[in-house]
N, C-alpha and C positions, 0 to 999 in steps of 0.2 A: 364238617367242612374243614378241609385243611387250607392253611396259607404256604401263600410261597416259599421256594425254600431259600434258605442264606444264601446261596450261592447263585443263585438267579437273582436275589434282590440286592448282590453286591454288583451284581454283573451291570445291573439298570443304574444303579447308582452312581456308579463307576462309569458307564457312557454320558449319560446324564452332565456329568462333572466333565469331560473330556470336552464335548460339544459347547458346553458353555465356555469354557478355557480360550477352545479354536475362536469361539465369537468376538471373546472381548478384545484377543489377538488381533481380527481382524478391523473392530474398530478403532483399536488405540494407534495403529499401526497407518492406517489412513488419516487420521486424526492427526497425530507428531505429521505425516507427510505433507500435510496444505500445509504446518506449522511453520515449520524450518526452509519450505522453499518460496515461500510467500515476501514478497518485497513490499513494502510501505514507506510514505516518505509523510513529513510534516513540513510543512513551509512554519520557518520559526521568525521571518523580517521578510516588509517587504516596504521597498520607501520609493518614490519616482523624484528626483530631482529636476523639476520644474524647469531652472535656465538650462542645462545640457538636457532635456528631454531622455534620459537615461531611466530605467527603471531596475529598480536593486532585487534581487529576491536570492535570497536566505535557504537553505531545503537539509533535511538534514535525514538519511535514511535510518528507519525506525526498526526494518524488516530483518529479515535473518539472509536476504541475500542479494547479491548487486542488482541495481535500478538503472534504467536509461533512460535519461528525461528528454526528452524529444520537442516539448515547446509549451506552451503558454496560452491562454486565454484570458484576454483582458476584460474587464466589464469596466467602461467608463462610465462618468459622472452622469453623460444623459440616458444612461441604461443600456445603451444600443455595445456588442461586442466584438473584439478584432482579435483577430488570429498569428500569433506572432512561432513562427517554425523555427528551431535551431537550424543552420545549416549543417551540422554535426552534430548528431547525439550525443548527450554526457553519464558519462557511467559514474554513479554515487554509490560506492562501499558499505557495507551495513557496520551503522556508527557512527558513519565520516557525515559531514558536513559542507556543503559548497555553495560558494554566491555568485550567483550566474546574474551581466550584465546585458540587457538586451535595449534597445532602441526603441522610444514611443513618442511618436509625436502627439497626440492625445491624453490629459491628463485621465489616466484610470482610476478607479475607486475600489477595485477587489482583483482579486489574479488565480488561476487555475493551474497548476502545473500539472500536464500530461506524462505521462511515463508509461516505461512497458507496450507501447502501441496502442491499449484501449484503455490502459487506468487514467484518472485525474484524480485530483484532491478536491477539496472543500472550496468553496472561494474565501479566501484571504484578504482582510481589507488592507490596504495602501494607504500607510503615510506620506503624506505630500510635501515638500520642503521646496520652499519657494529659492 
């Protein structure tokens, strides 16, 4: 029996090696791509001042690229939630930092900042200050 020859088993090896190369191309390449175009935000403060019914929120972009926060979801103290809309969207920088003032006549107990059209965050809970 003879074996293959060198030149046919460099040839396979040699493809072998190419096709793997194009792969891992093709995954790292998708991979950096959700990376770097992916917007995230944290809510870092969030406080509602009681006598002006004012609610504070803090947001600070996490992500690798600009945000538009579009509004809020409050969850108050008896559980039940209200829906608070910017009337213009706010564009948050990645890095930057902004404290957006909005109007509640409702003492809240946690907060949801909406962005991008379909993302929200976490619910956040609310310091209260009388």
């Amino acid at each position: 029996m003879k074996g293959v020859s060198g030149i046919v088993a460099t040839a396979i090896l040699l493809s072998i090696t190419i096709a793997g190369g194009v792969l891992l191309y093709v995954y790292v390449s998708r991979y950096l791509s959700n990376v770097t175009s992916s917007s995230e935000i944290a809510i870092t403060n969030a406080y509602y001042i009681s006598a002006s019914q004012q609610l504070y929120v803090t947001i600070k972009n996490v992500g690798m690229s600009a945000t538009n926060i579009s509004g809020f979801t409050i969850i108050l103290m008896n559980g039940t939630s209200s829906e608070i809309s910017l009337s213009q969207s706010r564009s948050v920088n990645p890095g930057s930092e902004v404290t957006i003032v909005v109007n509640a006549t409702s003492t809240p107990k946690y907060v949801i900042v909406k962005y991008d059209e379909d993302r929200a965050t976490e619910p956040y809970p609310v310091r209260v200050i009388s």
